[in-house]
Backbone as CSV, one residue per row, in Angstrom:
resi,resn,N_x,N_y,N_z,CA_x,CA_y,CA_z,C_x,C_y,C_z
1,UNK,34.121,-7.792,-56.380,35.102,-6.997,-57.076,35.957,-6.269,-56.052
2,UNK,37.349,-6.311,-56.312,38.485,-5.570,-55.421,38.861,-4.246,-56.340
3,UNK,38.939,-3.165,-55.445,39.406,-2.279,-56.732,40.730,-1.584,-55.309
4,UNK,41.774,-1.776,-56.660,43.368,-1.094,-55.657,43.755,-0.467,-56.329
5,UNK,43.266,0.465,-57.452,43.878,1.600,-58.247,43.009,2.210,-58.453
6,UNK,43.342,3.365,-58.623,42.104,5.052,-59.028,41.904,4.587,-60.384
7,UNK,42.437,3.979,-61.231,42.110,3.601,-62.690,41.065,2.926,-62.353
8,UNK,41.083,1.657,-62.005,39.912,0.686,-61.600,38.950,0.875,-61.193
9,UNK,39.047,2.067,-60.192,37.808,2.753,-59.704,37.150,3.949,-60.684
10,UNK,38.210,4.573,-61.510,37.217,5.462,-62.611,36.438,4.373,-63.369
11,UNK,37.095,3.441,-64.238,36.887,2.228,-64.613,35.503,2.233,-64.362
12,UNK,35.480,1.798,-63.399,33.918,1.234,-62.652,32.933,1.691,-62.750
13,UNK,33.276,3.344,-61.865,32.557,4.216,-61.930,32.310,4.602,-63.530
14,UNK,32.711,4.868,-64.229,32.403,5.232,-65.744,31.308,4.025,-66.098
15,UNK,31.561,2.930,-65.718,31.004,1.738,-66.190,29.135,1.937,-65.839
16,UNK,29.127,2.124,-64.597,27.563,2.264,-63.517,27.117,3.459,-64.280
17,UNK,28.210,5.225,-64.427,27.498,6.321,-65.155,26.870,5.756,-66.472
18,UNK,27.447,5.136,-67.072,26.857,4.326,-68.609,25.792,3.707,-68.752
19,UNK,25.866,2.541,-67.457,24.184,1.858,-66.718,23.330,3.073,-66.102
20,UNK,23.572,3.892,-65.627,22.627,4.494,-64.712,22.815,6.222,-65.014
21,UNK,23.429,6.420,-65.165,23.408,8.116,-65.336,24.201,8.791,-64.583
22,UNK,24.793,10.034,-65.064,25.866,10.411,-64.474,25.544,11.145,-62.773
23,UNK,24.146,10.863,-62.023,23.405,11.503,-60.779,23.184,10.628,-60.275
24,UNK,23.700,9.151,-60.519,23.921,8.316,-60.021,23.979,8.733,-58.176
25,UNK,23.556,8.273,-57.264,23.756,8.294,-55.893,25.114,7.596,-54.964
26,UNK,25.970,8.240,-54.330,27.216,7.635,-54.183,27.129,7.261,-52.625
27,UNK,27.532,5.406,-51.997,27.498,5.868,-50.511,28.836,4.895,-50.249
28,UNK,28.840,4.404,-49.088,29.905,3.677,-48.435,29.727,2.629,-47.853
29,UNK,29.468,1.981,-48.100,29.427,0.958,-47.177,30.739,-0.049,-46.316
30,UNK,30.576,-0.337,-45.539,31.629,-0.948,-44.789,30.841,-2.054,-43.378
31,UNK,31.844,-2.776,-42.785,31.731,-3.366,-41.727,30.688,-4.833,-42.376
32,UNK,31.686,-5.827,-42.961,30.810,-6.891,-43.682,29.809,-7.746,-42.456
33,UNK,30.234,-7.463,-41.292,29.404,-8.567,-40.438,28.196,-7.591,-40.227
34,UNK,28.157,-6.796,-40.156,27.072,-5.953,-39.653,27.035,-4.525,-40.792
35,UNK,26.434,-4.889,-41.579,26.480,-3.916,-42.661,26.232,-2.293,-42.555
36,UNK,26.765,-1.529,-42.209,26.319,0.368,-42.312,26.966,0.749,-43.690
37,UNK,25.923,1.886,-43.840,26.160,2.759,-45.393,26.373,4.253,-44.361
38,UNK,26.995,4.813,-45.505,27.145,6.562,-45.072,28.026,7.096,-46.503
39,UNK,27.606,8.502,-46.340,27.834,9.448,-48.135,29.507,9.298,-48.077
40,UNK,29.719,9.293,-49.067,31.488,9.890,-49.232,31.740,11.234,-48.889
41,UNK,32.228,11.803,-48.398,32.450,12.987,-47.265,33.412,13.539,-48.174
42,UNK,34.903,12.902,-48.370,35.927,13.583,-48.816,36.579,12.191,-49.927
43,UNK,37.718,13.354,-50.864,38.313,12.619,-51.297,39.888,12.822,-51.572
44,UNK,40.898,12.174,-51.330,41.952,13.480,-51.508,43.316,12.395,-51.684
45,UNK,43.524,12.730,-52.011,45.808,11.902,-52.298,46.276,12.273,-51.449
46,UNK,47.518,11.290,-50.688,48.355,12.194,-49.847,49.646,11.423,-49.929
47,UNK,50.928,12.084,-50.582,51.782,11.891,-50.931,52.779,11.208,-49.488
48,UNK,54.230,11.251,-50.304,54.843,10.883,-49.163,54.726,11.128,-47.682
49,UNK,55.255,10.847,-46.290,55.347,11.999,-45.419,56.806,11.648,-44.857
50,UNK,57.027,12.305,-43.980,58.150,12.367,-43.560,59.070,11.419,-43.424
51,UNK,58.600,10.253,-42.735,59.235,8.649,-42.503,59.277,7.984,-43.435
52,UNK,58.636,8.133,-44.764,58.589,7.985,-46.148,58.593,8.667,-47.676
53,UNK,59.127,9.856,-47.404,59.062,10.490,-48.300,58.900,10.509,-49.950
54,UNK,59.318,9.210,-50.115,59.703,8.703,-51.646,58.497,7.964,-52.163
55,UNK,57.355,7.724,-51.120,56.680,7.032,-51.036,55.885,7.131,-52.101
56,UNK,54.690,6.230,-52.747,53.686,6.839,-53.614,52.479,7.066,-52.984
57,UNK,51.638,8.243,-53.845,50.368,8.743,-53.203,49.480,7.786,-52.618
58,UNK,48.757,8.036,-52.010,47.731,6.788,-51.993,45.940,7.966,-51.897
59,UNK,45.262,7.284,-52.458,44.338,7.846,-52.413,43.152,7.319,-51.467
60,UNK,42.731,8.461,-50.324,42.074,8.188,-49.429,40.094,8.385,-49.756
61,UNK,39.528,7.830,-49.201,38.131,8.288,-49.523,37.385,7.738,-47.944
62,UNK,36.688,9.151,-47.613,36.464,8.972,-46.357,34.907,9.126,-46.099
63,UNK,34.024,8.237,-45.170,33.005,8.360,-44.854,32.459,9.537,-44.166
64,UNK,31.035,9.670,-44.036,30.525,10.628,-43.082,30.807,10.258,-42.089
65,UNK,29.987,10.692,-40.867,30.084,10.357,-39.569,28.563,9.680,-39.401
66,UNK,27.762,10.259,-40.247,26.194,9.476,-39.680,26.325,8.176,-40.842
67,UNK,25.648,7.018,-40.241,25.565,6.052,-41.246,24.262,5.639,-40.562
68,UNK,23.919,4.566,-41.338,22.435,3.901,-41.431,22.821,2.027,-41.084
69,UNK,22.326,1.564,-40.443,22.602,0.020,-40.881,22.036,-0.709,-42.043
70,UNK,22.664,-1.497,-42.440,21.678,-2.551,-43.589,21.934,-1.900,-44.746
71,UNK,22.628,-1.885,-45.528,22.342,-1.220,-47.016,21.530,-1.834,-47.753
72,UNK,21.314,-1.643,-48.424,20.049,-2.663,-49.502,20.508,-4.118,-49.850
73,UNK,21.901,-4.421,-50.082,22.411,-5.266,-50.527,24.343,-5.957,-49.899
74,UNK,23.721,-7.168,-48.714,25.010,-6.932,-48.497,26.478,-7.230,-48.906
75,UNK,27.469,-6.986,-48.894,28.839,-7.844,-48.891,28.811,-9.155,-49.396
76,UNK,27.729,-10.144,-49.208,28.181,-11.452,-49.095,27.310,-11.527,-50.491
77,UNK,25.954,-11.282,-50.582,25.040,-10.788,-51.839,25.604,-10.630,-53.034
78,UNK,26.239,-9.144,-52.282,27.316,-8.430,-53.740,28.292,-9.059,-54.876
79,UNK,28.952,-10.069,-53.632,29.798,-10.778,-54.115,29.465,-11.642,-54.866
80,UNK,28.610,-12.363,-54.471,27.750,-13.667,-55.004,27.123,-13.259,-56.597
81,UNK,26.508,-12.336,-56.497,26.056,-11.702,-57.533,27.201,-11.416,-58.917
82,UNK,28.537,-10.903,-58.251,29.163,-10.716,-59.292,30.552,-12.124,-59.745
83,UNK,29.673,-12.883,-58.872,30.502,-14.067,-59.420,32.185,-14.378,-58.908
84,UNK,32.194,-13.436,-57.240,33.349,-13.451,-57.365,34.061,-14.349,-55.641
């Protein structure tokens, strides 16, 4: 699954709170060849800036700094799993 809109991602997320409960555990994963997890740290919009002013928001979501290798389940798994 690709998600490129904050809709898609409430979407989702609403979808897992429904399966699992709203204390659900949130992490990050990244780096498909070599899998690390780490918490969501921040979350925030940031509108135009100067060289673009007109621009639209984009919404950022940023990792910790400590991560773990191996998440339970990787990238290639995930995918496979959801058929995509």
């Amino acid at each position: 699954m690709s998600v490129k809109t904050i809709r898609e991602l409430i979407d989702y997320l609403e979808e897992i709170a429904e399966d699992h409960g709203d204390d659900t555990v949130v992490r990050v994963a990244f780096q498909p060849n070599y899998p690390l997890a780490a918490h969501l740290a921040c979350v925030t919009a940031i509108e135009g800036d100067e060289s673009n002013p007109t621009a639209q928001p984009v919404v950022w979501l940023a990792a910790t700094s400590g991560v773990t290798a191996w998440p339970p389940l990787s990238f290639e798994k995930r995918t496979e799993q959801e058929g995509q």
